[in-house]
C-alpha positions as CSV (number, residue, x, y, z in Angstrom):
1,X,15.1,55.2,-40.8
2,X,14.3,54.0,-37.4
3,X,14.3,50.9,-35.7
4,X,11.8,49.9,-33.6
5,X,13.5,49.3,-29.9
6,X,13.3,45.4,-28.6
7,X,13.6,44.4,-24.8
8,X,17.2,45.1,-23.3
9,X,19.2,41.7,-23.2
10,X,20.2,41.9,-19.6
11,X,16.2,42.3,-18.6
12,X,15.1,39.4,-20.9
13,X,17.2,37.1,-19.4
14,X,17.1,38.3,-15.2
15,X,13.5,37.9,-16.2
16,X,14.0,34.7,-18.1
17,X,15.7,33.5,-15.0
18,X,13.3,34.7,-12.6
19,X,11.0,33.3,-14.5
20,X,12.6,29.6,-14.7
21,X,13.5,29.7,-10.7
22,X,9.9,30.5,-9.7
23,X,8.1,27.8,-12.1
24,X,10.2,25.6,-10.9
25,X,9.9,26.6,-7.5
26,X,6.5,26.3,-8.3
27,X,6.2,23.0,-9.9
28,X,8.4,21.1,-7.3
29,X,6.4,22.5,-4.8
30,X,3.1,21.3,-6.1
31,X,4.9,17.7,-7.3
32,X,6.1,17.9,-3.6
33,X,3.1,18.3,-1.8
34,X,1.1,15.9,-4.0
35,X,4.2,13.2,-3.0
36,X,3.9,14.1,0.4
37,X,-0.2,14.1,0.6
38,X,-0.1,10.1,-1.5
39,X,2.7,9.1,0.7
40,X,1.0,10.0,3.9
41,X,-2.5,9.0,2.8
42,X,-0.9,5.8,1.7
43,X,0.9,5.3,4.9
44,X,-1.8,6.2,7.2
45,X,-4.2,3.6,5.4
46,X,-1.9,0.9,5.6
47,X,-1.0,1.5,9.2
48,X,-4.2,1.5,9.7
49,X,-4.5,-1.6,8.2
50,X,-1.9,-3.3,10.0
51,X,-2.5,-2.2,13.3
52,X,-6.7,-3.1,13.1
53,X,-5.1,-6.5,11.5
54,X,-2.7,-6.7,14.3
55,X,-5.2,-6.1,17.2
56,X,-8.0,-8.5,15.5
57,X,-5.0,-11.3,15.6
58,X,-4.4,-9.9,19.3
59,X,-8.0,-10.3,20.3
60,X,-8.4,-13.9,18.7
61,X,-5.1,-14.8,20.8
62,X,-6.8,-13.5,23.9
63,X,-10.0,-15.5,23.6
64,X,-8.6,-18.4,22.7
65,X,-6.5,-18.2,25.6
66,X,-9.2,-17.5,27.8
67,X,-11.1,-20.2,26.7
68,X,-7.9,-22.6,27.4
69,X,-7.9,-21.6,30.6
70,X,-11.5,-22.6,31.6
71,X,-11.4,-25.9,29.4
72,X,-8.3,-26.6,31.9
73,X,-10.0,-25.1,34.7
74,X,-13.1,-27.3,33.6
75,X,-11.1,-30.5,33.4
76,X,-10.1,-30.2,37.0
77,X,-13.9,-29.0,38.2
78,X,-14.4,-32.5,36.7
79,X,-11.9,-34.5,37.9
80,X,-11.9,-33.0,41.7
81,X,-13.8,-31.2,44.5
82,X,-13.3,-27.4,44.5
83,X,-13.6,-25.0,46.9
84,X,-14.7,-21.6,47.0
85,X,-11.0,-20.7,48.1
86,X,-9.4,-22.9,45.0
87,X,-12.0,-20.9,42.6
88,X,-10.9,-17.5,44.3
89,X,-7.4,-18.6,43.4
90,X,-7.6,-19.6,40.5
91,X,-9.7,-16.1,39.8
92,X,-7.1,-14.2,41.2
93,X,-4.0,-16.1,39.4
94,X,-6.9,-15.0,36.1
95,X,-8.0,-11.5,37.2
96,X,-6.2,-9.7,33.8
97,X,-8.9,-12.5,31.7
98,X,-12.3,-12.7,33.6
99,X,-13.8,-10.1,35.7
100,X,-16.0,-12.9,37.5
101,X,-16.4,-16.9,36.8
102,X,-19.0,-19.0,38.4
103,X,-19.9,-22.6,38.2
104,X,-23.3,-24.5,38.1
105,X,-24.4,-27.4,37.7
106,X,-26.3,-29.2,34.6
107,X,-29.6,-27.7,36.1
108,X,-28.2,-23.9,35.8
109,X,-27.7,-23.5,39.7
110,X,-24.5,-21.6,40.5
111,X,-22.3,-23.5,43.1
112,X,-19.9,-21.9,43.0
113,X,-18.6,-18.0,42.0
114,X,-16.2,-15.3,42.6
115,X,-16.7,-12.4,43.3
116,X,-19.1,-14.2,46.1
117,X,-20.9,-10.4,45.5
118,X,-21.7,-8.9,42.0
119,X,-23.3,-5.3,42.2
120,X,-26.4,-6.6,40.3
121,X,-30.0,-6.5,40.5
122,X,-30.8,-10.6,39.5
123,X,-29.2,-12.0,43.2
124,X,-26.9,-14.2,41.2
125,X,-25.3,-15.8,44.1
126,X,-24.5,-19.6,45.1
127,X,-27.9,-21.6,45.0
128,X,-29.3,-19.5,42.6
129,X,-30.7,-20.7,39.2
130,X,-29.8,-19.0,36.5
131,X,-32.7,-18.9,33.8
132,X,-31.8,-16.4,30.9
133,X,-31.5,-17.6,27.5
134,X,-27.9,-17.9,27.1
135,X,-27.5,-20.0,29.9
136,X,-30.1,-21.8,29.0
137,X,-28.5,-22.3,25.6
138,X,-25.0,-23.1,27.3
139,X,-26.8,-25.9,29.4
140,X,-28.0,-27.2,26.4
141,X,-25.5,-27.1,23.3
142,X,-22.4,-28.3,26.5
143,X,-20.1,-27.0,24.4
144,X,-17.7,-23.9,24.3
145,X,-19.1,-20.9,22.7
146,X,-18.1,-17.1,23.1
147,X,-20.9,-15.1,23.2
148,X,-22.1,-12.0,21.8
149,X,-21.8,-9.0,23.9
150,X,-25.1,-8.0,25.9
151,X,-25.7,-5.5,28.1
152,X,-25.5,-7.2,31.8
153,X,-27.6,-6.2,34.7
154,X,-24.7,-4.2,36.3
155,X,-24.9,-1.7,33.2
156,X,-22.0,-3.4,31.7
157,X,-21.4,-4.6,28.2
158,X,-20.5,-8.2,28.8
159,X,-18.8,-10.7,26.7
160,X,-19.5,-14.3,28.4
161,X,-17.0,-17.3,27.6
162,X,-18.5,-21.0,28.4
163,X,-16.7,-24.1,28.8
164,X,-18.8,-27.3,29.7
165,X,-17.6,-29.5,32.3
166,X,-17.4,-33.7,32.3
167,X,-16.8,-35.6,34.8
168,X,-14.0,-38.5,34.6
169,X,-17.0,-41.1,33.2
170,X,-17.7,-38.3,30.5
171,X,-21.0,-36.9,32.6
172,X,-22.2,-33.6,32.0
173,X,-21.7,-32.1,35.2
174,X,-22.6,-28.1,34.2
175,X,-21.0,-25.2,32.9
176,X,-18.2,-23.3,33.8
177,X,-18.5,-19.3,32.9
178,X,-16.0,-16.2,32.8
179,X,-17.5,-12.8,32.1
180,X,-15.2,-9.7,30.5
181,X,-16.8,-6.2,31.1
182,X,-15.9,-4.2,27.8
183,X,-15.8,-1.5,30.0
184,X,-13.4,-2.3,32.6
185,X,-10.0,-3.0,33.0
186,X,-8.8,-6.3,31.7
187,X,-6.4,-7.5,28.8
188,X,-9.1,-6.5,26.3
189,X,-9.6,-3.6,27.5
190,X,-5.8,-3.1,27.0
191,X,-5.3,-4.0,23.3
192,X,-8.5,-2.1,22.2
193,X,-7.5,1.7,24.5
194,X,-3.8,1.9,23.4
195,X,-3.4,2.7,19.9
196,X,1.0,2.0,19.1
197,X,1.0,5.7,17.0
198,X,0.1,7.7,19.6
199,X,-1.3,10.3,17.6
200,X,-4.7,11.2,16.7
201,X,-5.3,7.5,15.9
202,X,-8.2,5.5,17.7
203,X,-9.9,2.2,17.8
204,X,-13.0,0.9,18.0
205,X,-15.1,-2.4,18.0
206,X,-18.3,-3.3,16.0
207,X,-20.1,-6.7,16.9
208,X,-21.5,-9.3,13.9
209,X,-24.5,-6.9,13.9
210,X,-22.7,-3.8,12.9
211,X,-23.5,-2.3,16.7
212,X,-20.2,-0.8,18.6
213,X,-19.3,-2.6,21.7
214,X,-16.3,-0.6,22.1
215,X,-15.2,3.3,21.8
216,X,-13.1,5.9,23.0
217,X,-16.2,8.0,23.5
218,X,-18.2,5.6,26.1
219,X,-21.4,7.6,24.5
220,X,-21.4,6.0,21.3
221,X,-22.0,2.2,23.2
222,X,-24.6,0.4,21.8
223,X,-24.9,2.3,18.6
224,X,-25.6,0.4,15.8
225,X,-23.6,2.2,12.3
226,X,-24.3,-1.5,10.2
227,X,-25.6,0.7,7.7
228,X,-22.2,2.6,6.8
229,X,-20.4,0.8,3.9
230,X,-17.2,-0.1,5.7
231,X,-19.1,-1.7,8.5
232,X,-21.1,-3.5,5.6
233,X,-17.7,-5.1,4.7
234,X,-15.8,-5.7,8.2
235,X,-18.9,-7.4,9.6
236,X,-18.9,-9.6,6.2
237,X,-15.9,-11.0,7.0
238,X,-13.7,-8.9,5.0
239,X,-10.3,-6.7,6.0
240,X,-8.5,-3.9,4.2
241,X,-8.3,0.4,4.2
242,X,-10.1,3.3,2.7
243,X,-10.3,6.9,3.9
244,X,-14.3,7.2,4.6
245,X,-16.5,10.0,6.1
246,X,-18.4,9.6,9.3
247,X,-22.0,10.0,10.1
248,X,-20.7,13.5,11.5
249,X,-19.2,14.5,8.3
250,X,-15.9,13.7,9.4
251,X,-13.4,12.0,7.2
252,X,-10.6,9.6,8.2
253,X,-7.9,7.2,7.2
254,X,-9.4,4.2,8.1
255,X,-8.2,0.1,8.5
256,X,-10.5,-2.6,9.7
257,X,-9.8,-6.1,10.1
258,X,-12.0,-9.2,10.6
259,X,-11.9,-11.2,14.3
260,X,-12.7,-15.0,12.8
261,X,-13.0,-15.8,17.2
262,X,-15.6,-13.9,17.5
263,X,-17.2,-12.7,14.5
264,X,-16.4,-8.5,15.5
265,X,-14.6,-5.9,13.7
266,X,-11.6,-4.3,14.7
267,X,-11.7,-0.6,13.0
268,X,-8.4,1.3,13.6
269,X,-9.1,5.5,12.1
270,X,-7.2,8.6,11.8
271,X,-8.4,11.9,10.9
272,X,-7.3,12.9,7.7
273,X,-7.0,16.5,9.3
274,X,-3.2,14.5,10.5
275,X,-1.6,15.1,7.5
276,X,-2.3,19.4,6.8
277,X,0.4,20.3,9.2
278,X,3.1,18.6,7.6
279,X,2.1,19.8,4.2
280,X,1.9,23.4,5.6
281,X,5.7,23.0,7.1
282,X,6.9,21.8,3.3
283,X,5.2,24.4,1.7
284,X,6.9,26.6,4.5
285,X,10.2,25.0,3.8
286,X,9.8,25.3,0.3
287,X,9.5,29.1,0.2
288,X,12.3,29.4,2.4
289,X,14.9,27.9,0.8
290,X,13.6,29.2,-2.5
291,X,14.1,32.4,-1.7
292,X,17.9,33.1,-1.1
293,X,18.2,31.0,-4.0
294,X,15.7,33.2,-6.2
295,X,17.8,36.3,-5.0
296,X,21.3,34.8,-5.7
297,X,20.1,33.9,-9.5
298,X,18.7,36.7,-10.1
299,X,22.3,38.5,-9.2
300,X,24.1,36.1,-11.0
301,X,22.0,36.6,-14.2
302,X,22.7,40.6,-13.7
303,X,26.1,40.5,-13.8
304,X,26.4,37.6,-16.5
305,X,24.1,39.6,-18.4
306,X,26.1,43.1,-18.4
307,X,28.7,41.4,-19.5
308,X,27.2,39.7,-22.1
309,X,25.5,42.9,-23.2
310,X,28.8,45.0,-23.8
311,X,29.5,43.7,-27.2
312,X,25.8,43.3,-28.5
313,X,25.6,47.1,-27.8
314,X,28.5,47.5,-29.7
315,X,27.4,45.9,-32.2
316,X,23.4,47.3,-32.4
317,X,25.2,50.8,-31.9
318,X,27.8,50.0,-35.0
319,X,24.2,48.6,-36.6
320,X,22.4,52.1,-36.1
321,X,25.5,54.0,-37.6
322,X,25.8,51.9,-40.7
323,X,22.2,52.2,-41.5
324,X,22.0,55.8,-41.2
325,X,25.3,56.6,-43.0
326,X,24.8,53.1,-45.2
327,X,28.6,52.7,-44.2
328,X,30.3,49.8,-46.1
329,X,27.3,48.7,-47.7
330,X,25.3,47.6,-44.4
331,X,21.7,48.1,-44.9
332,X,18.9,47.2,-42.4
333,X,17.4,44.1,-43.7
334,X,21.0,42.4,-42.8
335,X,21.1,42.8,-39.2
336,X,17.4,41.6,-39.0
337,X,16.4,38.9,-36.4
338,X,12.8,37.0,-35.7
339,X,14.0,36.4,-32.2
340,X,16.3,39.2,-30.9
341,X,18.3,37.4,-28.8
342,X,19.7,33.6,-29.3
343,X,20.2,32.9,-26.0
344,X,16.5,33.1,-25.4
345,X,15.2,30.7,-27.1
346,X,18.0,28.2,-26.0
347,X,16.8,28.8,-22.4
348,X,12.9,28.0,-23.5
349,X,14.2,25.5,-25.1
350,X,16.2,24.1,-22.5
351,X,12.9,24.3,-20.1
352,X,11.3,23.1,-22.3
353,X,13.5,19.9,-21.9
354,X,13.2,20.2,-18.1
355,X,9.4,19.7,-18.0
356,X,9.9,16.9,-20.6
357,X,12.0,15.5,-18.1
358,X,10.4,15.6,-15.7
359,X,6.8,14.5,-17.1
360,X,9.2,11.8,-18.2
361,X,10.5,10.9,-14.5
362,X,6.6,10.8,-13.2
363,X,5.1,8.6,-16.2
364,X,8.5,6.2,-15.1
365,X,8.6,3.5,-12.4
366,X,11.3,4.4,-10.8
367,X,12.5,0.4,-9.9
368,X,12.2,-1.4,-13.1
369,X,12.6,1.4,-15.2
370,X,9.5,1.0,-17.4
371,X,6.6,3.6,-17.7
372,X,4.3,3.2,-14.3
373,X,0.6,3.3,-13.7
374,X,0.2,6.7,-14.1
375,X,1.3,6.5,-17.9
376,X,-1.0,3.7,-18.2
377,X,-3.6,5.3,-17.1
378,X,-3.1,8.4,-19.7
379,X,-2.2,5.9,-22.5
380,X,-5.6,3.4,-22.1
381,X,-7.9,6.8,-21.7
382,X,-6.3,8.2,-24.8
383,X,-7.0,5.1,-26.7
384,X,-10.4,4.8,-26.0
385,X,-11.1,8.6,-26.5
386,X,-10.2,8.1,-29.8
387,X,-11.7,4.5,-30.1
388,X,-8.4,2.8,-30.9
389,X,-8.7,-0.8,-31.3
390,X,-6.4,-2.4,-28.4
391,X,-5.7,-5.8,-26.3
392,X,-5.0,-5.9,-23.0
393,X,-2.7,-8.2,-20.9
394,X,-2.6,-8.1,-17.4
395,X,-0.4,-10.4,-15.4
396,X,0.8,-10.9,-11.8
397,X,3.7,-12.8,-10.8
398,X,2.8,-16.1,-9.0
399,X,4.0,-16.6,-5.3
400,X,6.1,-13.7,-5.2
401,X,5.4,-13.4,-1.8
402,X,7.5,-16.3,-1.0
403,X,10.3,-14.8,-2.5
404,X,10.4,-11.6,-0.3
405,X,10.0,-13.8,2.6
406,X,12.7,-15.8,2.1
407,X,15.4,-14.0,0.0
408,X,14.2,-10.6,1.0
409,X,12.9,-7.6,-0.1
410,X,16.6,-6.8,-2.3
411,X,16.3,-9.9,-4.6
412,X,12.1,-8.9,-4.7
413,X,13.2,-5.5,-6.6
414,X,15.5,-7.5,-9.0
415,X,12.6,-10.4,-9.5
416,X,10.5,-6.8,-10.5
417,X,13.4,-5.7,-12.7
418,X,13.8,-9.0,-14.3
419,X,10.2,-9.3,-15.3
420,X,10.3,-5.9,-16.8
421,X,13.0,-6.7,-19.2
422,X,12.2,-9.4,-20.0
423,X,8.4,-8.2,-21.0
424,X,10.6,-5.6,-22.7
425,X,12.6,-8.2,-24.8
426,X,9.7,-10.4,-25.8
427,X,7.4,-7.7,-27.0
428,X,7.4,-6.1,-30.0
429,X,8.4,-1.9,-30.4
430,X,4.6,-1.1,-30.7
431,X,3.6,-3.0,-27.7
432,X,3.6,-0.8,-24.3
433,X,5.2,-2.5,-21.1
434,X,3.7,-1.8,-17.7
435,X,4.5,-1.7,-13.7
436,X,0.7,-1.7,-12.6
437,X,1.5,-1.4,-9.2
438,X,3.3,-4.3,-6.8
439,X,3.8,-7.3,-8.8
440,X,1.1,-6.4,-10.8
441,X,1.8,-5.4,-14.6
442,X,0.4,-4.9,-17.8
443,X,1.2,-4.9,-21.3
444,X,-1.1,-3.0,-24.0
445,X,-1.2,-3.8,-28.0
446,X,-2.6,-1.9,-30.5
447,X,-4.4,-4.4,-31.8
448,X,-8.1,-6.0,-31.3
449,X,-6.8,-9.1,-32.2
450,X,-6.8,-11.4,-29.1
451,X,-4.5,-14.0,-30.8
452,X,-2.3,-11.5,-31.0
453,X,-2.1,-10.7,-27.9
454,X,-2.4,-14.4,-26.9
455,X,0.7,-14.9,-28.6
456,X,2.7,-12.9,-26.7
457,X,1.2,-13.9,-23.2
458,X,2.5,-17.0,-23.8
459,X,5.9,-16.0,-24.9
460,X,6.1,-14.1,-22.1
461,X,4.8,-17.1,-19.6
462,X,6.9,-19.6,-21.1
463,X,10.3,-17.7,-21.6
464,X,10.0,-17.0,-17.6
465,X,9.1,-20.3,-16.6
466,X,12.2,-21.4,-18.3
467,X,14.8,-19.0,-17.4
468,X,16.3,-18.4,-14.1
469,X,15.8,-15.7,-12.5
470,X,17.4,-13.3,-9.5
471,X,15.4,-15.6,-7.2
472,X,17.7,-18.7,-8.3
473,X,15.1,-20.7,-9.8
474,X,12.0,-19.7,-12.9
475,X,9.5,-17.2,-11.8
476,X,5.8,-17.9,-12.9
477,X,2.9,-15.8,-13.4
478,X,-0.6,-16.0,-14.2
479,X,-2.0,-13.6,-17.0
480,X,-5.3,-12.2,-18.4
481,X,-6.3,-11.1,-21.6
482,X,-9.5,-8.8,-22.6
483,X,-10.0,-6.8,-25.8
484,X,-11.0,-3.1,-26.4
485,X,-15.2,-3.3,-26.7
486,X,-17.2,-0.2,-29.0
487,X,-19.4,-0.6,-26.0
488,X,-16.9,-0.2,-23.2
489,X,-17.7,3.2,-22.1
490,X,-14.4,3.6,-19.3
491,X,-10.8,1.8,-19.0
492,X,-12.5,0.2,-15.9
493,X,-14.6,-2.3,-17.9
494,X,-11.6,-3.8,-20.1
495,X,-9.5,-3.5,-17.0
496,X,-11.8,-5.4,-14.6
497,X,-12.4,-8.5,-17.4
498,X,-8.7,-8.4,-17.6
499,X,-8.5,-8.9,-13.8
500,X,-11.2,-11.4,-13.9
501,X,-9.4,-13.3,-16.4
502,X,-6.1,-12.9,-14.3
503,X,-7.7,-14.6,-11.1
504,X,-9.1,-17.3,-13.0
505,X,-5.5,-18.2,-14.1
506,X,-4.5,-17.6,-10.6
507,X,-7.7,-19.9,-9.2
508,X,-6.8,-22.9,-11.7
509,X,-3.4,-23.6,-10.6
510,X,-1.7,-20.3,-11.7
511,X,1.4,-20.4,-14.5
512,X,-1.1,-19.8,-17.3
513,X,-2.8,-17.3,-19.6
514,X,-6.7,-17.2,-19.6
515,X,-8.5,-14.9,-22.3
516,X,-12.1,-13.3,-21.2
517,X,-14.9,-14.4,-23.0
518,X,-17.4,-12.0,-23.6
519,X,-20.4,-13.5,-23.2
């Protein structure tokens, strides 16, 4: 009788192990780049972010100051004579603010300016009324004001900042005027062209109308993109980061921050083209250092597995000459085996494990120790795929800004830990504990009935509020509740009512649990 011949041992497993070190290879280098391309996209947003945020804070410095200086310099218009040589001066002590200032009186006739000659085509010179509708409107309103930029007779964008000026009786005397060219050199000019990075990063500046009054490419003045959605935002008031795509198809990593001054948007962009040569040089990396270390397994596994083959072919050759001579009684059936070789299924098994793990180490927040958003995200689109009735809490931890400003970012992360266990503690084992993100988490229950999950807000909320925490004192939070809807078609709807829920608690004095009402 023959038996059918299996795989060699020592070929199973080199392959086994060649097997194991390229899926591996494989799998960290796809978990790797993914890190890298999220931790870079992330990074480049919020520098972004900060930077736009910085310069807008920058900008509404520098035109405050500005207008400081020609309240003072109006004060003492009003209070004394001045010459043409004071007002050259004081221009000259100024010349990184204005780029010209000139002085009328309450009728709109300049008396007094510097430079005495402007390349322009009006004659605006002393003597001269000035009639256009700003000034007219300056005259008028004698107040400060910062206007909006307009495109001057000298084929300059100009910004023009007004102060009024009173004599000592508190007569209106006239106006006092500095003009910044967007396109010249000046302090504005300075914040806006130098981007910190010094990478492919850029700037530029969108007026209250969504039109650019300030680019790198001098081409693009005067262009009005109001219609793009970001601009939509920044010119609303708003500030914050998204990667977006340009008119030219272009896409970038984008922050854009409100200028409250002036009413104009700061827009700081890189393209997201930045971030493919450092993925290339990992994947580079990756391959590498895998390879010595593929080659050295694979010779390890060789020579393990000739050794380890010596007495299984002793034994399958003692096998083969008991079955065909039916020495000592052996017969065939007793030396049959499903899976030839133990060894191999330990070592599936054993991988088996190591994705386990490590499906296990990306579905876990890695500072509190409870699963992160990513399981969330799985666990609430599995429960409404299979219509599983559910509760959800979300809940955000009240002023915890404070604590990272004053006891540091160290006694944050154990504020973060503390909150987890405790959520932990307090829930029950069929409830599922949450790090949404920040000091943001959530808690689902398998149940639709709110009181339910009411119940367990509030033991949450109130065990906090009465224990101390890391921080040296109770840590409050605010919490919302929405239930699982037959109608609710995505996880955003019961997520967003949940949110809505959680900024009404935060809105009415935070440190308390608000339930959405359908209506």
């Amino acid at each position: 009788m023959s038996i059918k011949k299996g795989i060699k041992l020592k070929v199973a497993i080199s392959l086994l192990a060649v097997f194991i070190v390229c899926s591996t290879t494989i799998v960290n280098w796809y978990l790797s780049v993914h890190a890298l391309k999220d931790t870079l996209t992330e990074n480049y947003l919020q520098n972004n972010y900060r930077y736009a945020t910085k310069v807008s804070l920058s900008t509404s410095d520098l035109f405050f100051n500005m207008q400081q200086n020609l309240g003072t310099l109006a004060k003492i218009l009003g209070s004394k004579e001045y010459s043409q040589e004071d007002l050259d001066y004081w221009k000259e002590a100024n010349a990184n603010f204005f780029n010209s200032i000139f002085i009328t009186d309450e009728t709109g006739v300049v008396q007094l300016m510097t430079p005495k000659a402007l390349p322009n085509k009006g004659g605006v010179k002393p003597g001269v009324r000035i009639t256009s509708d700003l000034m007219i409107q300056a005259l008028k309103d004698q107040k400060p004001f910062v206007s909006n930029p307009y495109m001057a007779q000298t084929g300059n964008l100009v910004v023009l900042i007004s102060y009024p000026i009173f004599d000592q009786t508190g007569t209106y005397q006239g106006v006092v005027d500095g003009t910044v060219y967007l396109e010249s050199d000046n302090s504005l000019q300075r914040i806006l062209n130098q981007h910190e990075f010094l990478d492919q990063s850029s700037v530029f500046v969108v007026d209250q109308n969504g039109r650019i009054i300030y680019h790198p490419n001098s081409s693009r003045l005067n262009e009005s993109i109001a219609d793009h959605p970001l601009i939509q935002k920044v010119i609303q008031g708003k500030s914050g980061s998204a990667e977006i795509i340009n008119r030219k198809g272009q896409e970038y990593f984008s922050g854009y921050a409100y200028v409250e001054q002036t009413g104009w948007g700061i827009i700081a962009q890189t393209p997201t083209t930045v971030i493919e040569q450092p993925l290339r040089e990992l994947t580079k990396k990756i391959i590498i250092r895998s390879l010595p270390l593929l080659l050295l397994i694979y010779l390890l596994a060789w020579l393990f597995t000739n050794h380890l083959a010596k007495p299984i072919n002793r034994l399958a050759s003692y096998s083969e000459e008991a079955t065909q001579t039916n020495k000592l009684g052996y017969s065939i059936h007793q030396l049959e085996i499903k899976s030839p070789i133990h060894e191999v299924k330990q070592l599936y098994k054993h991988l088996h494990n190591h994705f386990q793990l490590l499906n296990k180490q990306i579905q876990q927040d890695g500072l509190t120790g409870i699963a992160n958003r990513r399981a969330f995200d799985l666990e609430i689109n599995d429960l409404i795929t299979q219509k599983t009735p559910f509760s959800l809490i979300m809940l955000d931890i009240d002023n915890f800004k404070k604590v990272n400003d004053e006891q540091g970012h160290l006694v944050g992360d154990d504020v973060l830990r503390f909150i987890a266990s405790i959520m932990e503690e307090v829930s029950r084992k069929e409830d599922l504990c949450y790090r949404y993100g920040g000091e943001e988490f959530a808690i689902l229950l398998k149940t639709k009935e709110v009181e339910d999950a009411y119940a367990l807000a509030e033991r949450l909320r109130l065990r906090l509020s009465s224990t101390v925490s890391p921080a040296g004192y109770p840590i409050t939070i605010s919490l919302g509740i929405s239930t699982y809807q037959k109608k609710d078609p995505f996880p955003e709807d019961i997520i967003k009512r949940a949110d809505s829920a959680l900024y009404q608690s935060k809105r009415t004095g935070k440190n308390k649990t608000t339930i959405y009402e359908l209506s």
